[in-house]
N, C-alpha and C positions, 0 to 999 in steps of 0.2 A: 346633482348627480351623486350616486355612494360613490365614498372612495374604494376601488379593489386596489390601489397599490401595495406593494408588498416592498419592503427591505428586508432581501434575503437574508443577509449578513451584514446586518449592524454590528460595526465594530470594525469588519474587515478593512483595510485601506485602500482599497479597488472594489468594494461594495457588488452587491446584484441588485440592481436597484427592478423592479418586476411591472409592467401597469394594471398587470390584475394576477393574479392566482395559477392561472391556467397554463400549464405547461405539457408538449407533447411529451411521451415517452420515448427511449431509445427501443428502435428498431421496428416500428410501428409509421413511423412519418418520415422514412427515407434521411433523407438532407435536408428537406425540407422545400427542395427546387419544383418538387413534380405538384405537391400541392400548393405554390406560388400558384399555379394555373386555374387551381379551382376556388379557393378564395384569399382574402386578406390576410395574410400569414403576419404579419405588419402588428395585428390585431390580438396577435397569442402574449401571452405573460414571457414566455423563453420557447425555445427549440432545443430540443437534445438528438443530437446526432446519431444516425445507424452508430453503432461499434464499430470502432475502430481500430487495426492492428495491423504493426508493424509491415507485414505482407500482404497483397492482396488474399481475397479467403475464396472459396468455391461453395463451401458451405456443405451442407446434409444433402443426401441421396433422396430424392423424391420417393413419397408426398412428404411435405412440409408442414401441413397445416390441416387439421381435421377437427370439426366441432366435435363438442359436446354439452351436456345437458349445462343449460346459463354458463356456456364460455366455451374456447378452443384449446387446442394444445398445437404448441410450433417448435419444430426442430429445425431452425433455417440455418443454426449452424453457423453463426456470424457472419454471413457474409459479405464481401465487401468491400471497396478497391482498394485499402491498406492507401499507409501517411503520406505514401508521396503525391499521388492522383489529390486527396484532401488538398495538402498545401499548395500544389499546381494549380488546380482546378477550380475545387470546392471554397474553399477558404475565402478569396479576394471577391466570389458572391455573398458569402456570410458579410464581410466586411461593407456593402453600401445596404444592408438592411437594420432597418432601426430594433425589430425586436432581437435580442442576445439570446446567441447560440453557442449551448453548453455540449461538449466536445466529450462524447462515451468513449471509451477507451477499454481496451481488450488484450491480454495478452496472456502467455505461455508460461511467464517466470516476472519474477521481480523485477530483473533486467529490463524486460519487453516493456514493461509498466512504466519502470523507469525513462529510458529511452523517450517512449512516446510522449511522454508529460512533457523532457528536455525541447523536446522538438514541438509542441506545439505553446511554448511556454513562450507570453506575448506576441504570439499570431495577429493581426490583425483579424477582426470578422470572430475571435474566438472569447468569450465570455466567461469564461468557466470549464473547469472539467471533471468531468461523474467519471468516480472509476467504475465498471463493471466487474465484483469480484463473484457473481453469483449465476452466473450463466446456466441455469442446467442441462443444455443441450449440444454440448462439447467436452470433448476427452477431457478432466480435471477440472472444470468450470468451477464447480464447488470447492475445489482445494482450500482456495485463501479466504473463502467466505465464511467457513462453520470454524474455523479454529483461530481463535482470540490472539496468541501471538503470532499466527501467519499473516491473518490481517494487519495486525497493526505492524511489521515488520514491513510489510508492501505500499500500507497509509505514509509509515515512514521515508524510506527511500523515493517516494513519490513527490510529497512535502519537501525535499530535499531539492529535487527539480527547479520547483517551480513557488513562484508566489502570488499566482491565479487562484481565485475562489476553488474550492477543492470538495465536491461530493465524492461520497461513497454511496455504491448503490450493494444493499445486503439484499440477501435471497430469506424465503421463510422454513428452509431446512436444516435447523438447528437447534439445540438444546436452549439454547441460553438466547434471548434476539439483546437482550441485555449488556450481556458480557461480551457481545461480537461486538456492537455498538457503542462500551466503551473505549475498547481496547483501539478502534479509530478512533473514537472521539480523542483519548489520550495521546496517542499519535499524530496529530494534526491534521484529521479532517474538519475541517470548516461546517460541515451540513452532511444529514445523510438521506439518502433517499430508497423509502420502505414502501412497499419491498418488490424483489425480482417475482416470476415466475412459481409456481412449484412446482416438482419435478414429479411427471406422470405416462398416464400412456393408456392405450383403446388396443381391443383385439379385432379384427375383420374377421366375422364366425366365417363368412367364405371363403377366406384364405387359409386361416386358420395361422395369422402371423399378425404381431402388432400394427396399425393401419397406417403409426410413421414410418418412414425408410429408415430411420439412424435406429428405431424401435420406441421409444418415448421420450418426451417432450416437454416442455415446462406449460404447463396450464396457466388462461391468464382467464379474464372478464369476472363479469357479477360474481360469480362461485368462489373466485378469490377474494372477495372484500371484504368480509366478516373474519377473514385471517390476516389481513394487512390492516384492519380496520383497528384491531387490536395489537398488533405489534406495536404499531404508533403509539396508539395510550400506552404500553408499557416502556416505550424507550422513552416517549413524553415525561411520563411521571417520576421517571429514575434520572435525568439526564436533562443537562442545559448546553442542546445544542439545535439549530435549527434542520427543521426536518421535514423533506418531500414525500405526502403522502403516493403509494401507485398503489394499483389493485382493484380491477371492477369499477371504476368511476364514468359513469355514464350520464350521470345526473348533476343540477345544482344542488340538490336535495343532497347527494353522497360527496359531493365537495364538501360542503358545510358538515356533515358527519365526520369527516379528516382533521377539519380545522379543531372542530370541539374537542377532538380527542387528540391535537397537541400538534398537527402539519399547520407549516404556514404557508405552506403553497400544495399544489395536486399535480399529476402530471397523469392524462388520458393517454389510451393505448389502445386498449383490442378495440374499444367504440369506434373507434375511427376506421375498421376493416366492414363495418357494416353502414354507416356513415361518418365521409369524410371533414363535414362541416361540424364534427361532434366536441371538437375542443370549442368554436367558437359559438355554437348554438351552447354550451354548457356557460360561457362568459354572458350572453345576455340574459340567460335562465336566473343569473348571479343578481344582477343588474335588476331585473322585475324582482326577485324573492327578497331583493332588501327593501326595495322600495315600499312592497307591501307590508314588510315585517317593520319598515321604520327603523330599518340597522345601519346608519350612516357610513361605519368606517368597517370592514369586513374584518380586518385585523383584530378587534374590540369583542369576539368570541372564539378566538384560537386558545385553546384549553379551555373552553367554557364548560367541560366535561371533566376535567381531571379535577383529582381531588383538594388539593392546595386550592384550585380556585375554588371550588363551591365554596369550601369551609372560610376563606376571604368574603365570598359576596358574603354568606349567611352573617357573618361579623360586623360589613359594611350596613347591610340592612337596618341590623338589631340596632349599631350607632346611629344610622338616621333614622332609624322610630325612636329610640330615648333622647333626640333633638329635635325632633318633631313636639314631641309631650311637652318639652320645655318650653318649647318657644308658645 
């Protein structure tokens, strides 16, 4: 069989240790309780949690969610039942399921941020935690996302919590996806995961009023890939830190395009609003495409795209043709 395991965070002292690649997105697969029902959740690489924040949320004013051409746009507004119902409730389920559930987190101010990391810092059931600082469909979402010392000033007090695995999750509404990306990395994020949403929006000619209720929405599916597809090679090629590709991932075909350009893992979203088997049908897709390709270990072309490695292989090559001649 190929191996899809993944070590998220080699190095870390509590590790992510993955069985394959595939991971859902936050806010796309609930808690992950509802689709237990429909299949082998058991089966996924990790689970990332709806967002989560301090209070329960209500969310955006209806409609929420309206296509458009290769993707949708959703303003749901976080909503949520907030940390207490999680740690009551949610939590001591997370905790008898074998695949790790990484814990999205949301909030208002530094503080909220804070807090909530304090509070679910060594949870049973909880694996990790993605901060969400890119939200673009709430008052201020973007705040801490686009500007390098906000970030890292939030990455920090966060870090400061906790000594759980630690994502960041960036959005792709910024100057620099670089200079947001260090400025966590430098801060003590662990791993980051690229990227959120983009912030957009549709007019109803018959209404003649945007067609979300809040007015627009962060667009996700296919149409976003080619823009997170490249974020990733550039935060890959600049930066030594481990990174969750998101954006349009519907295929194994587009997992392996993340990997090559520097993710070592993916994590599925809007595919699963059209089909809900789409994380785990994309895991055997993985499973058939190496066997015919003859790729034993899926880890063994993560940056197979970036440049450091080509100009490696071409180097590796050229020494075993001039050991080849010899012998």
């Amino acid at each position: 069989m190929p191996n899809l395991t993944v070590e998220l965070l080699p190095g870390h002292k509590r590790g992510l240790f993955l069985s394959n690649p595939v991971l859902t997105a936050s806010g796309t697969f609930g808690n992950g309780l509802e689709y237990a029902k429909v299949f082998d959740i058991q089966l996924l690489g990790a689970i990332v949690s709806k967002a989560i924040t301090l209070r329960p949320r209500r969310g955006n004013a209806q409609p929420r969610i309206v296509e458009t051409a290769a993707g949708m746009l959703n303003s749901i507004g976080l909503q949520n039942i907030g940390i207490e119902a999680i740690l009551r409730d949610v939590a001591p389920l997370w905790a008898t399921w074998r695949v790790p559930v990484i814990a999205n987190i949301a909030g208002e101010s530094i503080a909220h941020y804070a807090e909530l990391a304090r509070r679910l810092d060594g949870t049973p059931g909880v694996s990790g935690i993605e901060v969400n600082v890119s939200c673009p469909n709430v008052e201020n979402g973007l705040e801490f996302g686009t500007d390098p010392k906000a970030a890292s000033a939030l990455t920090y007090a966060v870090r400061r919590e906790t000594d759980m695995p630690l994502l960041v999750k960036l959005g792709p509404n910024v100057t620099d996806i670089v200079d947001i990306a260090a400025a966590v990395a430098n801060s003590g994020a662990d791993a980051l995961t690229l990227i959120n949403t983009f912030p957009a929006m549709r007019i109803d000619i018959q209404t003649r009023r945007p067609a979300l209720g809040w007015g627009s929405g962060g667009l996700s599916g296919p149409a976003l890939k080619p823009i997170a597809l490249r974020m990733v090679y550039q935060v890959a090629r600049s930066l030594d830190i481990p990174i969750v590709g998101c954006g349009g991932i519907v295929s194994a075909e587009d997992t392996i395009e993340f990997l090559m350009a520097g993710a070592r893992a993916v994590q599925v979203g809007t595919a699963t609003f059209r089909n809900p088997r789409a994380p785990l049908d994309i895991i055997e897709e993985l499973e058939d495409l190496m066997r015919r390709q003859g790729v034993d270990d899926l880890q063994g072309i993560v940056g197979a795209a970036l440049p450091a490695r080509r100009e490696s292989e071409t180097v590796d090559a050229a020494a075993s043709e001039r050991l080849r001649q010899r012998l």
